[in-house]
N, C-alpha and C positions, 0 to 999 in steps of 0.2 A: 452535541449529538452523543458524543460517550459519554456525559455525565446522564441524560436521558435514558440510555441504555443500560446502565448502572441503576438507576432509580428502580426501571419496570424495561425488562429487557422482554418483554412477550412482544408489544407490536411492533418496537423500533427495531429489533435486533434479525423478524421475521427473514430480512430478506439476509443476509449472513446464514442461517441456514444453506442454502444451494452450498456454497461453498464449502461449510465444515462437511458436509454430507460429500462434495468430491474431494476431499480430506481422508478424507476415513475410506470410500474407494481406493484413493488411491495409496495409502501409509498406512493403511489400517485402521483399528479400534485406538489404537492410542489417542487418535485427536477426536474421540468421541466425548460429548460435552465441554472441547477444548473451547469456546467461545464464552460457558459461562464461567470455568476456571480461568482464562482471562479478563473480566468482567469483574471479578474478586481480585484479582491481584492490581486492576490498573487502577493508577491516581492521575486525575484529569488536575492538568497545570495550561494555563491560558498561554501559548504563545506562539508567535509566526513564525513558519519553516522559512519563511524569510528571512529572519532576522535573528537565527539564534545565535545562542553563545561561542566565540571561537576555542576551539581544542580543548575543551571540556569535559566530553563523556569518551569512554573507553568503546563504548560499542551505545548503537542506535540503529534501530528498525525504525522501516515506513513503513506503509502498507497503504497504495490506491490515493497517498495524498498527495506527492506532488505533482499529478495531473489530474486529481481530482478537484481540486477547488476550484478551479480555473480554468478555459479554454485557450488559452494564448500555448505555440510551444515556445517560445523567449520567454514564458513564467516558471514554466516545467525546467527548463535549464537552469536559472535562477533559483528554483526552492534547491534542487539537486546541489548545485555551488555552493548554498549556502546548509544542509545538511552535511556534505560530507569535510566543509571548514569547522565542523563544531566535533568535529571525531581526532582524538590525540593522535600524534604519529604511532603507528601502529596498530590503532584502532578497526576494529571492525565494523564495516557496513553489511545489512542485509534488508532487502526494499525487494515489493513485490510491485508490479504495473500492472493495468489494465490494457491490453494492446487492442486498439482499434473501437476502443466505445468515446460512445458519443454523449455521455447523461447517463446519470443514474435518478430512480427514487428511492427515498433513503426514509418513507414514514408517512403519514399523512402530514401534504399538503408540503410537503419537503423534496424537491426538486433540487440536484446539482448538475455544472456542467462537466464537463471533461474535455481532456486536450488529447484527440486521435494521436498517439503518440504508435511508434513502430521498435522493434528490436533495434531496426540500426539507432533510432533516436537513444534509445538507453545505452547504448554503446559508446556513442557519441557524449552523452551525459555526463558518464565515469569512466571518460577516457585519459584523467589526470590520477586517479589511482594507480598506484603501483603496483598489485593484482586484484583482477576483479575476473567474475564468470558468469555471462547471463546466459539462463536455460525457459527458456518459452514449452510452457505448457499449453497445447494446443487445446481448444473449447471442441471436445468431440462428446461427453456426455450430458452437455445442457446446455443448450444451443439458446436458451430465454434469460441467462444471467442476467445479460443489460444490452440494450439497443446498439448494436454494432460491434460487440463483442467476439474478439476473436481468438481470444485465449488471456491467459496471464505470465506476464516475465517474473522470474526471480533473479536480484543480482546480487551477491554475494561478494564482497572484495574486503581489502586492506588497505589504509591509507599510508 
């Protein structure tokens, strides 16, 4: 999907729009064209939030994947377990959720599911981190993001 996005980001990247746009409401112009300046700097590497590398990276973002791939929440606990094993002691986490959708489209003919996850679930999640701070963004200026959509978590910790 990112490396499609990277090719011709005009129809796959369409629906990320909403977002940078309550981005820039809400932070300002800083994060204006922040999607394709990300898009330029990311390098697509094949691997599963399942199974990554232990103690590895100093710091690691998610964003929407690990309740994005999948509908179970015992997978959503599992990607999370195993993301924040692959962050050194010390390391910083910072991962953004989806709270309360059900499915996204992500392009023609490209359907995902998602796992209805809640604040307390993210809480629950990264509740072996040492400090961590989830702040829920409530969905009050675009209520059509994704079906069942009821804001977005940020959770920001240390391990």
């Amino acid at each position: 999907y990112l490396q499609a996005m990277k090719n011709d980001s005009s129809e796959t990247a369409e629906c990320w729009h909403k977002f940078e746009d309550l981005m820039i409401a809400r932070g300002g112009a800083i994060y204006r064209d922040a999607l394709q300046r990300t898009l330029q700097l990311a390098r697509v590497k094949r691997k599963s939030i399942y199974h990554l590398p232990e103690r590895v990276y100093d710091a690691v973002t998610c964003f929407f994947v690990a309740e994005g791939v999948q509908d179970r929440l015992e997978k959503f606990y599992e990607a999370i377990h195993s993301l924040t094993r692959s962050v050194k002691e010390g390391g910083i986490i910072i991962t953004a959720h989806m709270i309360g959708s059900h499915g996204y489209f992500a392009g023609v003919r490209t359907n995902f599911p998602s796992t209805y996850i809640t604040v307390r679930d993210i809480e629950r999640a990264f509740s072996g981190l040492r400090h961590h701070t989830v702040k829920l963004v409530e969905n009050r200026h675009n209520p059509e993001v994704r079906l069942g959509y009821q804001g977005m978590a940020i959770m920001i910790g240390r391990t």
